[in-house]
C-alpha positions, 0 to 999 in steps of 0.5 A: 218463865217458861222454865219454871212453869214448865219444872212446876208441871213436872212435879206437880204430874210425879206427885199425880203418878206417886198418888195414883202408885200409892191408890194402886199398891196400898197397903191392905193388911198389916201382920206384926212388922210386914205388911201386904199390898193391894197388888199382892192380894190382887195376883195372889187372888187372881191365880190362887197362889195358896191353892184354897179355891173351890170351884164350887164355893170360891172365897171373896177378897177378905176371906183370902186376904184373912188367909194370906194373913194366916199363912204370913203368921205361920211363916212368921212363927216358923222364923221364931222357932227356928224351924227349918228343912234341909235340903236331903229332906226336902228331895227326899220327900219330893222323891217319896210322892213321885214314887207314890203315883208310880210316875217317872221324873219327866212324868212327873214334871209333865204332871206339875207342868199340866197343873201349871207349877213349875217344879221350883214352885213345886219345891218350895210348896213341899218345903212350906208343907214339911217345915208347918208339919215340923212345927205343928208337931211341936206346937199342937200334936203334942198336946193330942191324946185319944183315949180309950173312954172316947174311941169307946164312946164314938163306936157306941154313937155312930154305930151306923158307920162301922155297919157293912153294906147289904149285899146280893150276888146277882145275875142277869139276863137281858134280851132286846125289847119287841115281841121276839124279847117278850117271847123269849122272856116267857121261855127264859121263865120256863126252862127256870122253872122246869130246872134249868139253871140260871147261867145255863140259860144266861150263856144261851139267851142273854143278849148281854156282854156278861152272856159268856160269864152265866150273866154273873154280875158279882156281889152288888151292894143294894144301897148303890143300886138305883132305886127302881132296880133295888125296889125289885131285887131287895125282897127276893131270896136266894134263888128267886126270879125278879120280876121283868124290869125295862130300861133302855138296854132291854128287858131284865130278868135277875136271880139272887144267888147268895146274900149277905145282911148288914153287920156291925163290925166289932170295936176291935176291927174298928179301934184304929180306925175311930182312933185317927177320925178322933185324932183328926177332928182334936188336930183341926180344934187345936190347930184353929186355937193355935192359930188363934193365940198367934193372931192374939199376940201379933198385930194385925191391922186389916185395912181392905 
């Protein structure tokens, strides 16, 4: 009797285990013939395993789970195209990007390693990378054409984004604040406008690190200014005192030595350019088409 109790209590706690097995690693989506777990999601949330987080705007559950989904379609359709990656591929293209940030094989290790990749990890990241690109190049990019009727039209509707920055080639003296700052100011002004030239005076009077240079501050575009400083030295001309500005640092005087007006830049210089920003944006809308139809024709059942 007690034996029996005793194997009913067993089966009756490995029923309890199977159920609370199956409430922790449920299945939460369903993509063609695979599936995805509850504890898949969970780790691959936790330490972003498909590196899409933003610290700014982080994606809920679903939407990572949306994205898993998406990568498991993508994967599924490399599988049916036949599309692969050799091994000489893949260290070339490994090789490439180490050389592309000037580091050494162990810096770049470091590198992955500060990041928290391991280098297999890193490999299999680059695979993943050239095996879609293989495969959007045939299933999108060649569907992509930018003509000369819309790089035309993209040139006449944002013409404020082929325009140069206005610029001013600007000096600068500085002197500590108090009464001796103030006085020196005043004779700064005078000796200017007795003749003196402007660098003359910096490498004299300026308190300043640039002192040794003539003040020199180099072309300065005015939009990068603060708008306090761009309110003084937009209206001056060429040659021209600023009035006294004050900061922290001191007393300020500025000359303007040379401008340069905005201008617009012409289509020619341009054409490349408008060509790759059109080319982007049509890859982005036909990339998200493409990945449309895919989950069109597989079925997906989300059950999170």
């Amino acid at each position: 009797m007690k034996l029996r109790n005793i194997i009913i209590i067993g089966l009756g706690l490995a029923g309890l285990f199977l159920i609370g097995a199956e409430l922790v690693d449920r299945i939460v989506a369903v993509v063609g013939d695979e599936v995805i777990t509850l504890r898949e999601l969970e780790q691959a949330y936790q330490n972003d395993t498909l590196r899409i987080q933003k610290e700014d705007k982080k994606l809920t559950k679903k939407e990572y789970l949306e994205r898993m989904i998406e990568k498991k379609l993508i994967e599924q359709e490399v599988k049916r195209a036949g599309v692969t990656v050799s091994a000489q591929e893949l260290e070339q293209a490994i090789e490439k990007k180490r050389k592309e940030l000037g580091l050494s094989p162990e810096e770049f290790r470091s590198l992955l390693r500060a990041q928290g990749i391991t280098m297999e990890e890193y490999r299999q990241q680059v695979r993943e990378s050239l095996v879609l690109a293989r495969l959007l190049a045939k299933e999108v990019r060649s569907e992509l054409e930018v003509s000369e009727q819309e790089i035309i039209a993209y040139y006449n509707q944002h013409k404020d984004e082929f325009r140069t920055p206005e610029r001013v080639k600007l000096y600068h003296i500085v002197v500590h604040k108090g009464k001796a700052g103030q006085k020196k100011l005043k004779q700064i002004i005078r000796e200017y406008q007795d003749g003196k030239g402007f660098t003359e005076l910096a490498r004299k009077y300026s308190e300043g690190e640039e002192a040794s240079r003539g003040g020199e501050l180099g072309w300065v575009e005015l939009g990068q200014l603060k708008p306090e400083l761009r309110k003084i030295i937009a209206p001056l001309e060429v040659g021209e005192l600023s009035p006294i500005y004050e900061d922290e640092a001191g007393y300020h005087l500025f000359m303007v030595a040379g401008r340069e007006k905005s201008m617009l830049l012409p289509l020619e210089q341009v054409r490349e350019q408008i060509r790759q920003i059109l080319y982007r944006k049509q890859f982005e809308e036909q990339y998200l088409l493409w990945l449309e139809r895919l989950k069109a024709k597989t079925y997906i059942d989300i059950r999170l």
